[in-house]
N, C-alpha and C positions, 0 to 999 in steps of 0.2 A: 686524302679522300680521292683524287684523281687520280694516284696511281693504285689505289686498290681498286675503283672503278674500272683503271682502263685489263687489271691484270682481268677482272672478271669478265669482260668482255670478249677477250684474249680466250678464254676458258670456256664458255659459252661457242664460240665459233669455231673451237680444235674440237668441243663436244660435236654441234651439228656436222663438222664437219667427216668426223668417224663414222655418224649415223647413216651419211651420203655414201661412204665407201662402202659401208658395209649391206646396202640397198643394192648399190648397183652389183657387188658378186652376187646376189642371190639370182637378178637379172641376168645377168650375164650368164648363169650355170644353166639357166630354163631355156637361152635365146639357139641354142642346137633342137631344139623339141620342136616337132610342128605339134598344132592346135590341138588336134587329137589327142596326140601323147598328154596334153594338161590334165585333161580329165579321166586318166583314167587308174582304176585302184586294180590290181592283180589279186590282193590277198586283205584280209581285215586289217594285220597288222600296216600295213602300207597307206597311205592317203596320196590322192592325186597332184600333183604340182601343182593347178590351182590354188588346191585348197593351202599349198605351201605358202604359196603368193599373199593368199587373204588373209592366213590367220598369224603372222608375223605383222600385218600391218593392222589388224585385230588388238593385237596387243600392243600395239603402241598407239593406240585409237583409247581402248578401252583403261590402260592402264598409266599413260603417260598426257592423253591432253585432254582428255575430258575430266579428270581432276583438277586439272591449274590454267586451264584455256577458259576465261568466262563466256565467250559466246559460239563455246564450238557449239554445233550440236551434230547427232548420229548421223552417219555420211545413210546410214540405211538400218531402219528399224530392222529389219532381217539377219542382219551381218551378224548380230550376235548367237544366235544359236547357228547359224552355218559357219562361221569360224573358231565357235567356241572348243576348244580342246577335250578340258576335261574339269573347268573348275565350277562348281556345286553353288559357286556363289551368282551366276549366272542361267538361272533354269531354264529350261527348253530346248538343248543342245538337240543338236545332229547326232544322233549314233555315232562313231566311227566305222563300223563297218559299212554307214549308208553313203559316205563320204563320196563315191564314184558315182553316186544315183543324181549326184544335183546338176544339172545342167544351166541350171543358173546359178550366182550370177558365171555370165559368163566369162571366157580369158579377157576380152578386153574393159569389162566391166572392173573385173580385178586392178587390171594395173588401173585403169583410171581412179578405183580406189585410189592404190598405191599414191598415186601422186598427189590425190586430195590430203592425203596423212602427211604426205613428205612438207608441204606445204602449212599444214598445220603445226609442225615441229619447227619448223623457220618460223615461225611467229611466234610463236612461243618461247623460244630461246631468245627474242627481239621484247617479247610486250610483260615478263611475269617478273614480277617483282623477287628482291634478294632470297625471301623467305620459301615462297614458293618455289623459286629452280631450283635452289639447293635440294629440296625433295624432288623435284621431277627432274634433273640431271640425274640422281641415282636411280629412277627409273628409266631411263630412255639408255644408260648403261647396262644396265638387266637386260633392256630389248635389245642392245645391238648383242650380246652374246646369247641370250633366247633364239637372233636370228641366223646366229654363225650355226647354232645347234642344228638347226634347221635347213641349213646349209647342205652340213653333211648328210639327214634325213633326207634330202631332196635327191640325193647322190644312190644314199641306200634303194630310193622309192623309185628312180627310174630304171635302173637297175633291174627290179625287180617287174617290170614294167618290161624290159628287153627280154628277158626271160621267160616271160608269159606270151610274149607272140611269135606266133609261124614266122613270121619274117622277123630273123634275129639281126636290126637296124643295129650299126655302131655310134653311139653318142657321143665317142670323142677319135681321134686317129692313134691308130699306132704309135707310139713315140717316138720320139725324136732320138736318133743315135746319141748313146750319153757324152755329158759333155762335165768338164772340172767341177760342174758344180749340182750335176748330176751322180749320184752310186752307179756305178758298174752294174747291167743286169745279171751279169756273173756265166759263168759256162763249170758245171762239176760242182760247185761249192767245196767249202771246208766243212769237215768233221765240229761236229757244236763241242763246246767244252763248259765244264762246269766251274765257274769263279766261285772262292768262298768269302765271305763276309763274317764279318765278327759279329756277333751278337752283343747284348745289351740294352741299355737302356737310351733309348733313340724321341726325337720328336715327330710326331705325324702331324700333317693339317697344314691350314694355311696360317701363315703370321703376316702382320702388317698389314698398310693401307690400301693397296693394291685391290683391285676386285678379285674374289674371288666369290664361288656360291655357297650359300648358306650351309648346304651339308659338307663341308671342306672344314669347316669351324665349329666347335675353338679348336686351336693346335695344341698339343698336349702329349706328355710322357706316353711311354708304353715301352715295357721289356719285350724285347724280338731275341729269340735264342740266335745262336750261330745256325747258320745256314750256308747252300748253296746254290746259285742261280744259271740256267746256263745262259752262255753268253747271244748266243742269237733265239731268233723264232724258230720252231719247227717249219720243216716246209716240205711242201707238197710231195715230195721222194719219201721222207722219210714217214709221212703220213700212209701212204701209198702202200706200202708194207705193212701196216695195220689193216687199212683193207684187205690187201690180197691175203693177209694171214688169218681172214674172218672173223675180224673185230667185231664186224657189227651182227657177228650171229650166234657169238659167245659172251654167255649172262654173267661169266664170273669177274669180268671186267666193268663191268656197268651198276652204278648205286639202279635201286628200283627204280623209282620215279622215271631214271635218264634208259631201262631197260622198258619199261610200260610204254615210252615214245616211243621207241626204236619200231618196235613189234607193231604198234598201233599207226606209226604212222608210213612205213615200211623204210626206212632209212637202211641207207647200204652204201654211203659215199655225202660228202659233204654236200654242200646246195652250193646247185649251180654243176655241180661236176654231171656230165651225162655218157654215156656212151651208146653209137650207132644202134650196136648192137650186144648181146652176151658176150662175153670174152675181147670183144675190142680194145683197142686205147682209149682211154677218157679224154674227155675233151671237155672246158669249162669255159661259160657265159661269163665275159669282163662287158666293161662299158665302151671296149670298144668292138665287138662282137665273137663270137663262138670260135677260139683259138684250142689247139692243143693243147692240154696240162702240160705249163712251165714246171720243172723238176723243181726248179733250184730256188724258184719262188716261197715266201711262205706260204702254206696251208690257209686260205679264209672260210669264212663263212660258215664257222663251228658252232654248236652249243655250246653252252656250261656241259652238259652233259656227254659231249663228245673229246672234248679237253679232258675234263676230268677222268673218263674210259680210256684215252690213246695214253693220259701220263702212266694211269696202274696198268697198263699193257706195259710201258717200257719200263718200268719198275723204278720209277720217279711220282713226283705230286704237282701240283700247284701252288705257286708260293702267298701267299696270305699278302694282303693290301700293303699291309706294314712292312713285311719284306722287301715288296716290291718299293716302297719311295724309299723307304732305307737305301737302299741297293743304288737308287735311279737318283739319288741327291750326292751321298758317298762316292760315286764314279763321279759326280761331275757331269750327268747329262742333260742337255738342254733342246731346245728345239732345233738348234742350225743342224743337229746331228739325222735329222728324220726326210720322210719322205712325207710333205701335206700339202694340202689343196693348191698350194700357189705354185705345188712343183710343176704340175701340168699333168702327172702321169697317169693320173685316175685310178690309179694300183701298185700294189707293194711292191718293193724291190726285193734282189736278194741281197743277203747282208754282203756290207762291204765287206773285201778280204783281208784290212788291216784291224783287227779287233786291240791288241796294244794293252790286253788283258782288260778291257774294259769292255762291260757289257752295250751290246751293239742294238740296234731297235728300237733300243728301248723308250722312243721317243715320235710319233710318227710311223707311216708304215701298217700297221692294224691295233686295234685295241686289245691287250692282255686280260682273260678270263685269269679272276684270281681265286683262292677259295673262300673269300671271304661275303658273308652275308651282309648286304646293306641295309646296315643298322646305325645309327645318330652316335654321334661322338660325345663322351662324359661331357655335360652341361650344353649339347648342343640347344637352339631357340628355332622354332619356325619363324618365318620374315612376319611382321604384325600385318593384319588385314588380310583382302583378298590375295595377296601373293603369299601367303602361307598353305598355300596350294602348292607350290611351284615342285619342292622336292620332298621335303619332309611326311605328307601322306604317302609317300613309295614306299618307304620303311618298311616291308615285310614282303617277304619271301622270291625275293630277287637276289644276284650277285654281282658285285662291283669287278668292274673292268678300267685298268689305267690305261695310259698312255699316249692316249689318241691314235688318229690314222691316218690312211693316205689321203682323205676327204675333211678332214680338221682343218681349220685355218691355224695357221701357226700360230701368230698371236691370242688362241683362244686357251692353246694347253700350258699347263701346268704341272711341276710333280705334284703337286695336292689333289689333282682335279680328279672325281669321281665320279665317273658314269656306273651306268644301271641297267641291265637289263633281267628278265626272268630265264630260269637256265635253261630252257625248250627252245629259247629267241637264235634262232642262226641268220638272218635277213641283213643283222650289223657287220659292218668289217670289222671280224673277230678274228684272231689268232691263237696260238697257243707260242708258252714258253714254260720249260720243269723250271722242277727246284728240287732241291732233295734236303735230307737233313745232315747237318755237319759230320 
């Protein structure tokens, strides 16, 4: 009994102790912002860093110690409709697009939340009996990757936040001349090439004990035909040639729906890319401020719908979810292979120039638009209770993007792991990569 006691303890303290780390990057990503920057929203889809701050500590308030804390109680009867997201089981939310209207509470109000919650999860891990942490450890595990998500969110939202003001501020510096354990920024690049994969009958999904999210499982069969993938991202050159070749003013490249945006919302170059003036060089908004269009970079900041037009422009496709972990397990790639949040760069690289036949990106870097509809895996379950919110109502008519990106914390991705966006969404660090068929 004493050493099962003392491993729990053990267990309990490597738990708070994640929880700590993974608090202080969110801190640490906001601590370049002045005050201003907190509060403010550019666009509906965006929320304020504030509101980043609050409603990550929201959820580990609402869903981690007010169930197994007997005498927490609400740090503020208010917190809940101003940090509430989007879950139905808490009425009175916030709009999301009124998210930049609240001026209270305010930044410092926030973090002093912040620390009333941090403090209530060290007592908690110290006072809740066997029964109870075993359910509230795998909740405060949902939060520290609830708040990795929101990590890179906070990354997209400031971002987009630099882009909307006259004074184009840089949020992080230029980087550092690469170094052995940095990718080469490249000068020319190489020609992409197309690796082929054998088809068959393959497993998708997550297996075993490990976390992963509800829509990753169950893991399960599925026949993938032979195919081809290419080996890196598209990047900004070879995207560039679609524009100037009047991609975006020719319908026969474009499904409708991704044609009806174009025309309505007058798109004529990715987001973020601007130019002075007509016929100039382009020049695109990073997070460290309004640089030149890097050639050799990949392409970001795409639709589904712009991916899917530049691949039937080059007379390729996009390869389908299952392709892609097929592909991205098959090779053998992992995260050390990627560019993500801990690298410092704040932005994709270009692919290294030993590829070794092995596809390159594919991990890190930006997220891959695939063509696949995110739709629940044969016998998938929503989580029971209020966290059956969390992914499972997305289910309709959005598309799955793998891989993670420059702004992921490595530790969060996965080949299983399935992000979601709807296909008009370009504000994510989105990429493209073809596929063609065997």
């Amino acid at each position: 009994m004493r050493d099962e006691g003392g491993r729990n303890l053990i267990e309990r303290a490597a738990l708070v102790t994640a929880y700590q780390a993974t608090r202080r990057v969110t801190e640490e990503l906001c601590r370049p912002l002045a005050t201003e920057d907190h509060v403010v929203q550019p666009m509906d889809d965006a929320s304020p860093p504030k509101w980043h701050l609050g409603h990550t500590t929201w959820f580990f308030e609402t869903f981690a110690l007010a169930p197994f804390l007997k005498d927490h109680r609400p740090v503020h009867e208010a917190f809940a409709a101003v940090f509430n997201s989007y879950y139905e089981a808490f009425p009175g939310r916030v709009p999301r697009p009124r998210r930049g209207a609240l001026s209270r509470p305010t930044v410092a109000e926030v973090r002093d939340y912040r620390m009333t919650i941090d403090r209530g999860i060290a007592r908690l891990a110290e006072l809740a009996g066997e029964a109870e942490w075993r359910e509230a450890a795998e909740r405060i595990e949902l939060g520290i990757q609830h708040e990795q998500q929101h990590q890179e969110l906070l990354l997209m939202d400031i971002k987009s936040i630099i882009a909307a003001n006259a004074i184009r501020f840089p949020y992080a510096p230029l980087p550092a001349p690469p170094s052995t354990e940095r990718r080469p920024r490249g000068e020319g690049g190489d020609p992409p090439r197309l690796l082929p994969f054998a088809g068959g009958l393959t497993r998708v999904g997550h297996e075993g004990k490990a976390f992963a999210f509800d829509n990753e499982r169950p893991a399960h069969p599925t026949h993938v035909p032979a195919f081809a993938l290419q080996d890196r991202l598209v990047t900004n050159r070879e995207y560039l040639e679609f524009v100037n070749a009047g991609g975006y003013a020719d319908h026969r490249h474009w499904l409708s729906d991704g044609w009806a945006t174009v025309r309505a919302a007058v798109w004529r170059a990715p987001l973020y890319w601007e130019q002075r003036e007509p016929g100039a060089g382009w020049r695109v908004v990073t997070l460290q401020g309004v640089v030149d269009l890097p050639l050799d970079e990949p392409v970001a900041h795409v639709s589904y719908y712009e991916a899917e037009a530049y691949a039937a422009w080059a007379g390729r496709r996009l390869a389908t979810e299952f392709e892609w972990e097929h592909a991205a397990r098959g090779s053998g790639c992992g995260p050390a292979d990627g560019v993500f949040l801990e690298s410092g760069l704040y932005h994709p690289a270009p692919a290294s120039p030993e590829g070794g036949g092995r596809p390159r990106q594919m991990l890190g870097d930006l997220w891959e638009w695939t063509a696949s509809a995110y739709l629940p895996y044969p016998g998938y379950r929503r989580l029971p209770g209020d966290l059956g919110e969390y992914n499972g109502k997305f289910m309709s008519g959005q598309m799955v993007l793998r891989g993670g990106s420059f702004a992921t914390p490595r530790g969060h991705i996965r080949t299983s792991y399935r992000n979601f966006y709807y296909p008009h969404q370009r504000w994510p660090f989105t990429g493209i990569r073809l596929a063609a068929d065997a």
